[in-house]
N, C-alpha and C positions, 0 to 999 in steps of 0.2 A: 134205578136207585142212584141219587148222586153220594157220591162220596164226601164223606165228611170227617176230618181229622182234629185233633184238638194237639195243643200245647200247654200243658197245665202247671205252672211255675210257682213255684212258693216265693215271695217278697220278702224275702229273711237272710240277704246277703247281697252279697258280687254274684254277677252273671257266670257259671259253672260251664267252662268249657265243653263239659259234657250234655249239660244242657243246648248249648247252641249246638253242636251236633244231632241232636234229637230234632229240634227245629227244624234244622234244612230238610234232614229227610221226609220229617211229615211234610214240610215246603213244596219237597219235588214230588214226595207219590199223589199230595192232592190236584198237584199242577198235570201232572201227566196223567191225572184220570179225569179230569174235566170238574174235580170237587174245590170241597171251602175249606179253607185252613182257619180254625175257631183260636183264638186265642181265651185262656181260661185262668185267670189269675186268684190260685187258692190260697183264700189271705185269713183264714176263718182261725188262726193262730195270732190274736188282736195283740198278745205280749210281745212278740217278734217283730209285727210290723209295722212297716215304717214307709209314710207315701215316697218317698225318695228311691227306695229300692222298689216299687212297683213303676216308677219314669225312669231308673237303669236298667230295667225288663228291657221298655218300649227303647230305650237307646239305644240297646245292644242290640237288638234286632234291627231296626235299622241298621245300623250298623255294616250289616251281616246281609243286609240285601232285601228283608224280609219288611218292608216298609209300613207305615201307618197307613192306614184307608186301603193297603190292599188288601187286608183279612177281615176276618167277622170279628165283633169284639174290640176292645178286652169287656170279657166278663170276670164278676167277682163273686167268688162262691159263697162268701159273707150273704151274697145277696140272694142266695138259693134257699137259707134256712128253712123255710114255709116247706119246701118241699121236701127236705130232708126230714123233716120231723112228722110230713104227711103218711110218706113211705114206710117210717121206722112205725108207727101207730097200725098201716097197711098189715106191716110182717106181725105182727102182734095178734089182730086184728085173727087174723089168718089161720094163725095156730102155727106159725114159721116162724116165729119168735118168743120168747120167754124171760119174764124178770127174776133175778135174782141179786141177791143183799150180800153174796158172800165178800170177804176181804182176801187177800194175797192168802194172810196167815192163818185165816179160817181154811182155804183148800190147802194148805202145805199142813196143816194138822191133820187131815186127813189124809191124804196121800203118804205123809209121811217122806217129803220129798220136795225142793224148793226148784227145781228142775221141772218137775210134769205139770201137764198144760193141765186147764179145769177139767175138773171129774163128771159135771153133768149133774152137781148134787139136785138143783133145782126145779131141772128138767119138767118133771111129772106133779111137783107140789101145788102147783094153780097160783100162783101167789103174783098177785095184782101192781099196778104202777104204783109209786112211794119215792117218797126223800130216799136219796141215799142208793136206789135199786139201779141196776145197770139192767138194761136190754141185751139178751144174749141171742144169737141166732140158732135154729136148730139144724144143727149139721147131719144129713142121713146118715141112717148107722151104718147103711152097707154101701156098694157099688164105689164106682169110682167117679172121678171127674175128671174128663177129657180137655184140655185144653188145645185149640188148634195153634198152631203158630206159626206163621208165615218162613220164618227162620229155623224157626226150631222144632218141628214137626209136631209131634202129638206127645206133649210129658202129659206124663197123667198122674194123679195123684189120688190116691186111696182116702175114701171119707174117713173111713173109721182112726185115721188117722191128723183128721181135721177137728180141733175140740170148738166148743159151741163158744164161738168169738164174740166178745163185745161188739155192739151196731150200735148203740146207745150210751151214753153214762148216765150215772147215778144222777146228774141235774137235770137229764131229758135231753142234751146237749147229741146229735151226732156223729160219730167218729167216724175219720177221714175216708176206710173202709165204703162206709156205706153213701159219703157224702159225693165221691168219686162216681159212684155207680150212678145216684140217682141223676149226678150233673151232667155224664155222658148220656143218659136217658135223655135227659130234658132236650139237648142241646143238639139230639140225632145222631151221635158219634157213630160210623160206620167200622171204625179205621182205630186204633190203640194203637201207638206207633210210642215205644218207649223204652227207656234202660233196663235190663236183664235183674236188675236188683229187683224191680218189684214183681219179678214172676212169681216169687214165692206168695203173695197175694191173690196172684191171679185165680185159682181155684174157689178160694171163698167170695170173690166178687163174681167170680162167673156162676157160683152159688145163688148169689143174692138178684142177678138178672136174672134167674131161669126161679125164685120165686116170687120174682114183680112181674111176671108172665110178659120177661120183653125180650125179643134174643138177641145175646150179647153180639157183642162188636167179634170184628176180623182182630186178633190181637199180633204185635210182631213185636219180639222182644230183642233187643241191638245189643250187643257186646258192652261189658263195662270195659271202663275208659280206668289203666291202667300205667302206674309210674314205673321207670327202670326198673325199680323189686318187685316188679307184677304186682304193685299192691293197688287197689283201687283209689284213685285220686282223691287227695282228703284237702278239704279246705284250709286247714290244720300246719296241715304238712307239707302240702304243694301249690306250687304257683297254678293256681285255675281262674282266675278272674278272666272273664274278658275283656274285662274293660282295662289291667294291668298290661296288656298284651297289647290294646289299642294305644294307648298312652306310651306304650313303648315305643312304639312308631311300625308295628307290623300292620301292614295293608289286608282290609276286606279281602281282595281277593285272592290273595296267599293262606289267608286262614280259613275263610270258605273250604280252596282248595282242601288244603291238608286235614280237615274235621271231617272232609266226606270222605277221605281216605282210613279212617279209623273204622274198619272191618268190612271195606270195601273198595275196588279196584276197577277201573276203568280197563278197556279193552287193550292189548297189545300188552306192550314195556315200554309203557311211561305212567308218569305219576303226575306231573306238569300238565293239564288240558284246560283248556277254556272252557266258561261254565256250562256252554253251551251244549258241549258234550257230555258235561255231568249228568245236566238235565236232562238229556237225550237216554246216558245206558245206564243213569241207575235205575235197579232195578231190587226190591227188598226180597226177593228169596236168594238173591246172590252174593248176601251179606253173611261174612262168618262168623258164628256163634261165638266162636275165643273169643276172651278178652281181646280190646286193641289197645298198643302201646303208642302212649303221647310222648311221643321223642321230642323235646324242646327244640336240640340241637337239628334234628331233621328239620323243623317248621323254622327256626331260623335260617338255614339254606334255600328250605323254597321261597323264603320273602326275601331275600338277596336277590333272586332269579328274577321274582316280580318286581322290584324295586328295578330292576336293568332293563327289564321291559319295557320301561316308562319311557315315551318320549322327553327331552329332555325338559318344555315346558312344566310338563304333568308334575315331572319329579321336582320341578322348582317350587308347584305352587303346593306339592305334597308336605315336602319340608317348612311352607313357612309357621305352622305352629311352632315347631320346636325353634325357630328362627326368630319371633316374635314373643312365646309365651304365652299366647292364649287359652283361652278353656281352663280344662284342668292343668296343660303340659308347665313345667316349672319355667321359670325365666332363667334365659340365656344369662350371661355372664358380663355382656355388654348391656351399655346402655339403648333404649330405641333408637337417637339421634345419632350412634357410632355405626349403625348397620348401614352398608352399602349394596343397595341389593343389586348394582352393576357387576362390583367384586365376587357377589355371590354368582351370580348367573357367569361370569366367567370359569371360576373353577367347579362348578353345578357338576359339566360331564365326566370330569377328573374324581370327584367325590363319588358320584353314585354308579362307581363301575367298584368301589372299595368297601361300601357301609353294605350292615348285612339287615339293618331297623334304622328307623330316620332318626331316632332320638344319636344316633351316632353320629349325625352331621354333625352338633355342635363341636363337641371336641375335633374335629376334621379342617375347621373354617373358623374356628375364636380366635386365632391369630391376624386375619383381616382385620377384626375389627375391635379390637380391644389395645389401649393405647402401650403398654406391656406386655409381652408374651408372656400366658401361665406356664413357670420355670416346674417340669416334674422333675422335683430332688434327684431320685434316684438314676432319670435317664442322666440328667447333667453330672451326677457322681461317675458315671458309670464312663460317660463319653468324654468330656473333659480334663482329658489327663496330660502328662508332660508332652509338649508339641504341641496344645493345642492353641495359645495364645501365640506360638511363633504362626502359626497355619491363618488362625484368624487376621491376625495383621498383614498378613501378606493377600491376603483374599479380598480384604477390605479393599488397597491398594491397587489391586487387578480389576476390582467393579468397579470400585472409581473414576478409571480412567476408562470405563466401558462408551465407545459413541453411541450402542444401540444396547438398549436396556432389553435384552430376549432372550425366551429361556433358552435358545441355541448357544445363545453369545455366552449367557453367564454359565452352560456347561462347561464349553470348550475352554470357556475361561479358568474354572474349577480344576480342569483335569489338569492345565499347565501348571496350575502351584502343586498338584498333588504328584505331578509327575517330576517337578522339580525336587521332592522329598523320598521320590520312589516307593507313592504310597498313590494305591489303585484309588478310583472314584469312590465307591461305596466310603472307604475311612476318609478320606477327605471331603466327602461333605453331612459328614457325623457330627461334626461340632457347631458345622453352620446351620444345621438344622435344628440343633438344639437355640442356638443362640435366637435363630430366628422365631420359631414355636413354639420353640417351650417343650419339645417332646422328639422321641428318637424317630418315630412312624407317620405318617400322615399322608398327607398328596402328593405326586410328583412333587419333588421341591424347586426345580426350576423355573416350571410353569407358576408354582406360587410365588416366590421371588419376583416375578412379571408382575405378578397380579397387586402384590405388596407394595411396589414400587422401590426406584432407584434409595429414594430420602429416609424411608422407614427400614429397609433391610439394613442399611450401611448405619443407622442408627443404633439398632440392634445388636448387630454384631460387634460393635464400638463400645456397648452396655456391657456384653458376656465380654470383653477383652479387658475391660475395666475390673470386673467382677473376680477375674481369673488372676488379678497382683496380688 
């Protein structure tokens, strides 16, 4: 039997971090069984969707390693309709299913209760397909249903306590329920590889295969993907997009990484492996049930790790969207014509041993090339105080007269004013680095003074000594 896995995404938003998660794993358990990874785009929700969010599917996955032409598909469940309404006729057909007319407030009239599931009024009345009639399933009144699951052993779940679910609406239209089952049917799904939220499903669909006489799939239900207050990621409420995350400047292979880490762990004490090894020990019964916690701040440290990895080429030509503006990423600050991409590949290694996402070059390197430094108010409130125009005119005066324009020279140079004031390196070059940058923190600032050149620093700091009367 080959194996066969599906990804079935709804087109009704940004890429859900937890969605790509799910992705890889069906990714690697069909790669390491010798199977097909189906891609299955359930779009049969025509008020939601929107072609654009079914091509930021196919982007993100790219993205993500998971490329076009290496899967089956995309399919669209739009386009399964024939059979969804063959099957739903089938269960009918059968005596497995049943129409009824009732409304919310017809069964809460009876029950006496807006809480309890349907009562079964219709079950036995014989009452035929009609405007208006929903297709109910007939759930057995006794025994249980066993669910196997890869992760999570055998929940089982009592019929009598399954009420007889809509499969149909009242237009003849099929509900998701059934339209899930019939497309894994069609499409040979061997393999259910999905988020723990829809286990509570799981029993009535494994209902609805064992009365289309097909036998259900291997099911394995993954951990929800949870925020610091354990609460399940809400689109709402938390950053989940992927595609927010790529536009950040976090690299494929740092978020690969850390998705596969959400209820599962590579061999030893590390968390950092190449994919190679992912591919190699995951393994889906060794994935823990608990929820797993999406630490922002942890996946920002491991893309710092990966960003340093980078040969320094790599990380050059990584950066040039945010460097450039292309795509979606916003534009720099500078003009095209002001960028020096020699200046840049000079302080390249200096930068990407600091940033923790590429989008954090710019602020790092907008001093090169922008004919002003952007002044941040508060660091200049904060660093420019009494002493700091006697410091900058003498600083000036000392690189002036520099014969060798290097960042040795202009330190050594730095310390003898600041040591003439009996004031350490760090506050003596607080003011030049403002003056120069625009900011308290950034690159080495020696090495950028090199990079900036003799004419434009001594510019600068001649601007902030003007600025400071």
């Amino acid at each position: 039997m080959t194996v066969r896995v599906r990804f079935a995404p709804s087109p009704t938003g940004m890429f859900h971090v937890g969605g790509a998660r799910s992705a890889l794993q069906n990714w690697i358990y069909a790669k390491q069984q010798g199977g097909v990874f189906v891609l299955r785009i359930e779009d049969t929700d025509a008020a939601r969707n929107k072609p654009e969010w079914t091509e930021g599917i196919l982007s993100a996955l790219d993205w993500i390693g998971i490329s076009r032409g290496s899967y089956e598909g995309p399919y669209f469940q739009s386009q399964n309709a024939g059979e969804h309404r063959a099957a739903a006729a089938r269960l009918y057909e059968s005596g497995r299913a049943y129409y009824c007319d009732c409304t919310r407030e017809d069964v809460q009239a009876r029950t006496g209760s807006q809480y309890q599931g349907y009562d079964g009024y219709h079950r036995d009345l014989g009452l035929g397909p009609g405007e208006g009639r929903a297709l109910r399933f007939r759930t057995p009144d006794e025994g249980a249903t066993v669910v196997v699951d890869l992760i999570r052993g055998e929940p089982t779940f009592e019929n009598r306590l399954i009420e007889d679910f809509v499969i149909a609406r009242g237009d003849g239209s099929p509900v998701f329920l059934l339209a899930n089952v019939v497309d894994d049917m069609t499409m040979g799904i061997t393999h259910v590889i999905r988020a723990e939220e829809h286990l509570p499903n799981t029993p009535k669909q494994q209902l609805l295969w064992d009365a289309l006489g097909v036998k259900p799939p291997v099911w394995a239900h993954v951990p929800v993907v949870v925020n610091e207050k354990r609460q399940k990621l809400s689109k709402r409420r938390d950053k989940v997009a992927l595609e927010a995350y790529r536009e950040e400047g976090y690299l494929a292979g740092a978020m690969r990484n850390y998705l596969m880490l959400l209820g599962w762990a590579p061999s030893g004490d590390r968390e950092i492996v190449p994919w190679s090894v992912i591919e190699d020990e995951f393994r889906l019964e060794e994935v823990n049930p608990s929820p797993a916690f999406f630490d922002e701040k942890k996946l920002r440290a491991f893309n710092g790790e990966y960003i340093r990895a980078l040969p320094v080429a790599e990380f050059v030509d990584a950066c040039q969207p945010w460097l450039t503006g292309t795509g979606t990423i916003a534009p720099p600050p500078w003009q095209p014509e002001e960028f020096d991409a020699e200046a840049f590949a000079a302080v390249a290694p200096l930068a990407q041993t600091r940033i923790t996402v590429l989008s954090e070059i710019v602020p790092n390197v907008d001093f090169l090339f922008l004919a002003s430094p952007l002044i941040d108010e508060a660091a200049w409130a904060k660093t420019m105080k009494d002493g700091s125009a006697d410091l900058l005119d003498s600083a000036v005066a000392a690189f002036d007269a520099l014969e060798s324009w290097d960042a040795e020279s202009l330190k050594s140079t730095l310390e003898a004013v600041g040591a003439e004031r009996g004031l350490k390196l760090g506050k003596t070059q607080a003011p030049v680095r403002v003056a120069v940058t625009g900011r308290t923190v950034g690159l080495p600032l020696f090495e950028s003074l090199e990079v900036l050149g003799r004419e434009r620093t001594l510019s600068r700091m001649r601007a902030a000594r003007v600025r400071l009367v």
